[in-house]
C-alpha positions as CSV (number, residue, x, y, z in Angstrom):
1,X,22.3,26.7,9.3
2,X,21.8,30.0,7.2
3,X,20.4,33.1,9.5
4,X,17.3,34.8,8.6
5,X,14.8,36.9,10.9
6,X,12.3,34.1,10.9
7,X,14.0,30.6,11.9
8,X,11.1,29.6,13.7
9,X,7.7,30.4,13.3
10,X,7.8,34.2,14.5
11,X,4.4,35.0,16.3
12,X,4.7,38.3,15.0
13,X,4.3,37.2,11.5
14,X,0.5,36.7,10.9
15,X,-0.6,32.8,10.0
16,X,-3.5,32.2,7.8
17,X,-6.6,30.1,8.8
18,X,-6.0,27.8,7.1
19,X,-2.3,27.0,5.2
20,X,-1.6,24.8,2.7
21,X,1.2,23.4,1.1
22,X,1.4,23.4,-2.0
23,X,4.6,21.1,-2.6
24,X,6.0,18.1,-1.1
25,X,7.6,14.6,-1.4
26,X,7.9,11.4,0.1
27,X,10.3,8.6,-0.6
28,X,11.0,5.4,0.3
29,X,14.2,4.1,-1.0
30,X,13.4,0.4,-0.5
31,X,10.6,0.4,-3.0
32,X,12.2,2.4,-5.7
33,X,15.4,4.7,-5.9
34,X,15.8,8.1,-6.4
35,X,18.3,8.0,-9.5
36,X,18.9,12.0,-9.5
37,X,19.9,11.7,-5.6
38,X,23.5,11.7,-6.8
39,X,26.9,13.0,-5.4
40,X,28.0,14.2,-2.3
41,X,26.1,17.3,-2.4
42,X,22.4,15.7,-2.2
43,X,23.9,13.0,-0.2
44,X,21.7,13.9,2.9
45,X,18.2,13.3,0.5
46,X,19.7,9.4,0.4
47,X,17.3,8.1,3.3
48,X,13.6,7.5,3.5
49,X,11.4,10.0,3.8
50,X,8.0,9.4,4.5
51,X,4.4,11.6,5.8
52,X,4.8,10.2,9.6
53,X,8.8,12.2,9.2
54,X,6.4,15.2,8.2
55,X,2.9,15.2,10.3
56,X,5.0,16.4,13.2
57,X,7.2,19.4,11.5
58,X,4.0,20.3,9.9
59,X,1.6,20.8,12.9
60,X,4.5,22.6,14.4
61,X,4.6,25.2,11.1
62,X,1.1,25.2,11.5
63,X,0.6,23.8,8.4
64,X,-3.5,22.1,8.1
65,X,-2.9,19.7,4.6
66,X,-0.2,19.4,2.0
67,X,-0.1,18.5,-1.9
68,X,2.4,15.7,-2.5
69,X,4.0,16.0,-5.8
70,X,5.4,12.8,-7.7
71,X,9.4,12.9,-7.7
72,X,10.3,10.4,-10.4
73,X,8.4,9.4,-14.0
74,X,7.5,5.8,-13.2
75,X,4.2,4.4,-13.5
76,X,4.6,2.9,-10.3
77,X,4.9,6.0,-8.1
78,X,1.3,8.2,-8.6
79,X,-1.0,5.1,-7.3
80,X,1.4,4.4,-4.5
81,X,0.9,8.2,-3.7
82,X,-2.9,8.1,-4.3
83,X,-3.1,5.4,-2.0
84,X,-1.2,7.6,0.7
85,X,-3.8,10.1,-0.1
86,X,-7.2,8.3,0.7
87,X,-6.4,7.3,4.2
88,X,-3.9,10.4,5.1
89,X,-5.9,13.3,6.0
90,X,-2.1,15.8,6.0
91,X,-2.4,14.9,1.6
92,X,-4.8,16.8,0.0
93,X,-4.2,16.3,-3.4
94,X,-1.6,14.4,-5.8
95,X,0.1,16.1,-8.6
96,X,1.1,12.9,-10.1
97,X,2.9,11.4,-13.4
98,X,1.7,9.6,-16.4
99,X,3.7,9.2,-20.0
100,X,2.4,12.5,-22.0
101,X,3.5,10.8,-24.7
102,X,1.6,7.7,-25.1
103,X,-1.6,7.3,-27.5
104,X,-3.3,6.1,-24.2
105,X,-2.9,9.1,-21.9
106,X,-6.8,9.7,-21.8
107,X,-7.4,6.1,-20.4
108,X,-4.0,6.5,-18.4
109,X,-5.7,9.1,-16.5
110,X,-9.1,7.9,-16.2
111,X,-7.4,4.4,-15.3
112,X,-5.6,6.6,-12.2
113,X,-8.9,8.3,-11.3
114,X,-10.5,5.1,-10.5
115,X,-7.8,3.8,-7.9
116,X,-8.3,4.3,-4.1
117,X,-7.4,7.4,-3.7
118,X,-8.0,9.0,-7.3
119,X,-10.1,11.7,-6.5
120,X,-7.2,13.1,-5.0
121,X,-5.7,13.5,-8.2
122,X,-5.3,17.3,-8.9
123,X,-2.4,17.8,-11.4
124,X,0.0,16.0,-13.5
125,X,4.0,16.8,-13.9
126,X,7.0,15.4,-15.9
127,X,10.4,16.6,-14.9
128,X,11.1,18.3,-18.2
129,X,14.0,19.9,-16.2
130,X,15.8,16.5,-17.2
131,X,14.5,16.6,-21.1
132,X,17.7,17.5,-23.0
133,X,15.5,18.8,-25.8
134,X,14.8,22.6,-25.0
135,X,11.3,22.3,-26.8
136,X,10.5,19.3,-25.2
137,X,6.7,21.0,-24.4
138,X,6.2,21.9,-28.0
139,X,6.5,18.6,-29.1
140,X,3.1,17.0,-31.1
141,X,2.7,14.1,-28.9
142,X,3.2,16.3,-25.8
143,X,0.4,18.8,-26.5
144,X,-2.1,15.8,-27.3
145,X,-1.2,14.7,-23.6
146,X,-1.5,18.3,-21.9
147,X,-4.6,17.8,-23.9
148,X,-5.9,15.4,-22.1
149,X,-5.1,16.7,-18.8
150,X,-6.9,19.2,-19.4
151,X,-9.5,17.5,-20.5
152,X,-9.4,15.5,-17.1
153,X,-10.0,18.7,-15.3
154,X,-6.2,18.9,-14.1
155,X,-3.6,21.1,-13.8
156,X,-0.1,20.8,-15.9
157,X,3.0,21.8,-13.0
158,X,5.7,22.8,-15.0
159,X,9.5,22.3,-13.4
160,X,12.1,23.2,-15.9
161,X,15.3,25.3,-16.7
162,X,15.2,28.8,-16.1
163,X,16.1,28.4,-20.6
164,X,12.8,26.5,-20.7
165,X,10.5,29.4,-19.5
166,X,10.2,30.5,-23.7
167,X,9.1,27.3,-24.3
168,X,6.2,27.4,-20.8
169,X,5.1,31.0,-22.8
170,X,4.7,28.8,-26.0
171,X,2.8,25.5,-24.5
172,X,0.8,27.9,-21.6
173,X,-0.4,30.2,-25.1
174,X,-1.4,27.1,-26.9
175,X,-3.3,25.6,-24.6
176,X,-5.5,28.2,-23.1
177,X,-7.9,25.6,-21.9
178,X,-5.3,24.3,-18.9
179,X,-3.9,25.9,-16.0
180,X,-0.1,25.6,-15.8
181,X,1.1,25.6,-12.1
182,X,5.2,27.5,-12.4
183,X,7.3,25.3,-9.8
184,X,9.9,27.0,-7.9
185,X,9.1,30.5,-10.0
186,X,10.9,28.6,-12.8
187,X,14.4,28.3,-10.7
188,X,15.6,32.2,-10.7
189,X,19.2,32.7,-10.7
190,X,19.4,33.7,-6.9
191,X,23.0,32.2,-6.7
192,X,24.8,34.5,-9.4
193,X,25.4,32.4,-12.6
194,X,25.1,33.2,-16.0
195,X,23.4,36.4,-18.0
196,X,19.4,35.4,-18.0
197,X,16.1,36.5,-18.6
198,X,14.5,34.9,-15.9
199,X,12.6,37.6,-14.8
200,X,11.4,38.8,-18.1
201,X,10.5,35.3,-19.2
202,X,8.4,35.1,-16.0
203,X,6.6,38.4,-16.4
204,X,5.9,36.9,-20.1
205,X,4.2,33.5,-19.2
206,X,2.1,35.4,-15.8
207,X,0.6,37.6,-18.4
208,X,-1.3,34.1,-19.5
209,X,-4.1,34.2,-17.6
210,X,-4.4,30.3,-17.4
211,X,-0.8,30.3,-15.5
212,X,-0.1,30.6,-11.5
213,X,3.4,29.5,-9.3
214,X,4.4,28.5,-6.6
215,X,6.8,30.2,-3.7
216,X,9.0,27.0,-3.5
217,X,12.5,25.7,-3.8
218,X,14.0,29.1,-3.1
219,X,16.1,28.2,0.0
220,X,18.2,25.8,-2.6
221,X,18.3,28.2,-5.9
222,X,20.4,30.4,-3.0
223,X,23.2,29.3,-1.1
224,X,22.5,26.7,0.7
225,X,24.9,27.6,3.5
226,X,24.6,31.4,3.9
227,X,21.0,32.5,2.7
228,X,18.9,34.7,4.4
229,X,15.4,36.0,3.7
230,X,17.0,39.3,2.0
231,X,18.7,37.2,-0.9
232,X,15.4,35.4,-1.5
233,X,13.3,38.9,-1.1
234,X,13.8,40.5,-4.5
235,X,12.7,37.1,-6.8
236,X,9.3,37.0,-4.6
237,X,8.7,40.6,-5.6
238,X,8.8,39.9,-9.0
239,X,6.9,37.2,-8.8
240,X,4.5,39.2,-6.8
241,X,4.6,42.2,-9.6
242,X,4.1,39.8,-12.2
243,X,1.9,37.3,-10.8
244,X,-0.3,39.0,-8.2
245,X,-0.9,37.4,-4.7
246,X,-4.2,35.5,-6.2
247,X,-1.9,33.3,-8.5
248,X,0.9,32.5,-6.3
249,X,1.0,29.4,-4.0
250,X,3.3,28.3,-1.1
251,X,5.2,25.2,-1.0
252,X,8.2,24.0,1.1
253,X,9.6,21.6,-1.3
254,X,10.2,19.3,1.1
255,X,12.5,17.2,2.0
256,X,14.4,18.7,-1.2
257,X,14.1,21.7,1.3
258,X,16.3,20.4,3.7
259,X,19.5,20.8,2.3
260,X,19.4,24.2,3.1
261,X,16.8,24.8,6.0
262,X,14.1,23.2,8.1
263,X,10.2,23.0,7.0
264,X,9.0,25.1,9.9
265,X,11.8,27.5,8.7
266,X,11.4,27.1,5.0
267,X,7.5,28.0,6.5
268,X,8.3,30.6,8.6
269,X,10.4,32.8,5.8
270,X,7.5,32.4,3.5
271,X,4.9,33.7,6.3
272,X,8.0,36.6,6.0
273,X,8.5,37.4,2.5
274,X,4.4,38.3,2.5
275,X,3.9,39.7,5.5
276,X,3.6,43.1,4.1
277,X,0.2,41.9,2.1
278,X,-3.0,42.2,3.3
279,X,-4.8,39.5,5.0
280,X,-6.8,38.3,1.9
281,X,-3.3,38.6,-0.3
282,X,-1.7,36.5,2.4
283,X,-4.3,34.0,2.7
284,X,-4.1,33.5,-0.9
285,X,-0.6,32.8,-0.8
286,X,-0.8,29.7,1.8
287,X,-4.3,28.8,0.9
288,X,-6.9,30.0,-1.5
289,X,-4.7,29.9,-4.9
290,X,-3.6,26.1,-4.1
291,X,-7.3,25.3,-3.1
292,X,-9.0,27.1,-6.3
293,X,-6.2,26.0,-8.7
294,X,-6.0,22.3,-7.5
295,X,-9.8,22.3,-6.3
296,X,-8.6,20.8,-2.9
């Protein structure tokens, strides 16, 4: 297990009122696979994992209600997770999936809002990270879906390709009207890889007002084996510069989370990395921009 300062939760570090996070899954492999748990590397993810794994990880974080955020695009998944969320108090909200592209999206939507469980609907994502087109936001029959998300009253989360951040700065400035939500600040190259202009690209779509992000999936962008707090320090300051602590939200990613650290360490590094704001910036952080953005 990688070293930081902040393994558990360090009562020196102060912990907001109320925290929320803003990211999370569950997974039950006898109901429907995970097709991109593949290879040895993501080998441990192959298991259930369900809220009951989580309630107790969370108290122990300190962690008062979570936003669980659909994993797969099948129809299938987002009622099974509204469901979870209207006799659950931990859920929150559901960032769930429906087909962008279809003619019907409007009546896809209004059909999920109905179900047990729909007025937990908050947000709607599609894991364009697995599009192979690198303008797969900019397409026609996409921006008449984000048009009807907004038109819902939900936010768009956005998890891509660090190359697919030009494309978020082109969908985010079309569509004024909807809030974009930045998952794992767009994937920044913590491990060293390839030339990039992840940070500029970043700066580009926070200077859209209708855009926020989230603090998540850090602890896997990095090593998994050797990261510490310091390696994920310098990305959260430029999210920080470019994003401000009112549009930046917390979430532990997990159980993606775990193939790298803990949830009460994931938790506890993130209580770290903004322990230098003020109290109103922190509480921000691990509450207020998830609860304003999502309307929790």
């Amino acid at each position: 297990m990688p070293s930081t300062s902040s393994e558990t939760t360090d009562p020196t570090v102060p912990v907001p009122v109320t925290t929320i996070d803003a990211h999370q899954h569950v997974w039950d492999l006898s109901v429907r696979d995970q097709d991109w748990i593949t290879g040895p590397e993501l080998a441990p993810l192959r298991r259930d994992f369900t809220l009951d794994d989580l309630r107790p990880q969370a108290a122990a974080a300190h962690v008062d209600a979570t936003v669980l955020v659909q994993t797969i695009c099948a129809r299938e998944e987002t009622p099974e997770y509204l469901a979870l969320a209207a006799t659950d108090p931990l859920v929150a909200g559901v960032v769930g999936w429906t087909d962008l592209t279809s003619p019907a999206v409007a009546d896809a939507l209004a059909a999920l809002r109905a179900l047990p469980g729909g007025d937990r609907l908050v947000g709607i994502r599609h894991q364009v990270q697995g599009e192979v087109e690198a303008d797969w936001l900019l397409r026609p029959d996409v921006d008449r879906g984000l048009a009807a998300v907004a038109s819902a009253g939900l936010a768009y989360d956005l998890v891509l390709r660090p190359e697919q951040l030009p494309s978020a700065v082109a969908v985010a400035r079309q569509r004024p009207e909807l809030t974009f939500v930045l998952d794992h600040l767009g994937k920044p190259p913590i491990r060293p890889r390839r030339p990039d202009t992840w940070a500029s690209d970043l700066a580009a779509l926070a200077r859209l007002p209708n855009t926020v992000a989230k603090l998540s999936g850090l602890v896997t962008e990095a090593d998994r084996h050797t990261w510490s707090s310091a390696d994920l320090r310098p990305f959260v300051s430029v999210a920080l510069e470019a994003f401000g602590p009112e549009r930046l939200m917390f979430g532990s990613d997990w159980p993606v989370c775990t193939l790298a650290a803990e949830y009460e360490q994931v938790v506890a590094v993130g209580r770290e990395l903004v322990a230098d704001l003020s109290e109103h910036e922190r509480t921000a952080v691990f509450a207020g921009t998830a609860a304003r953005v999502y309307g929790l």
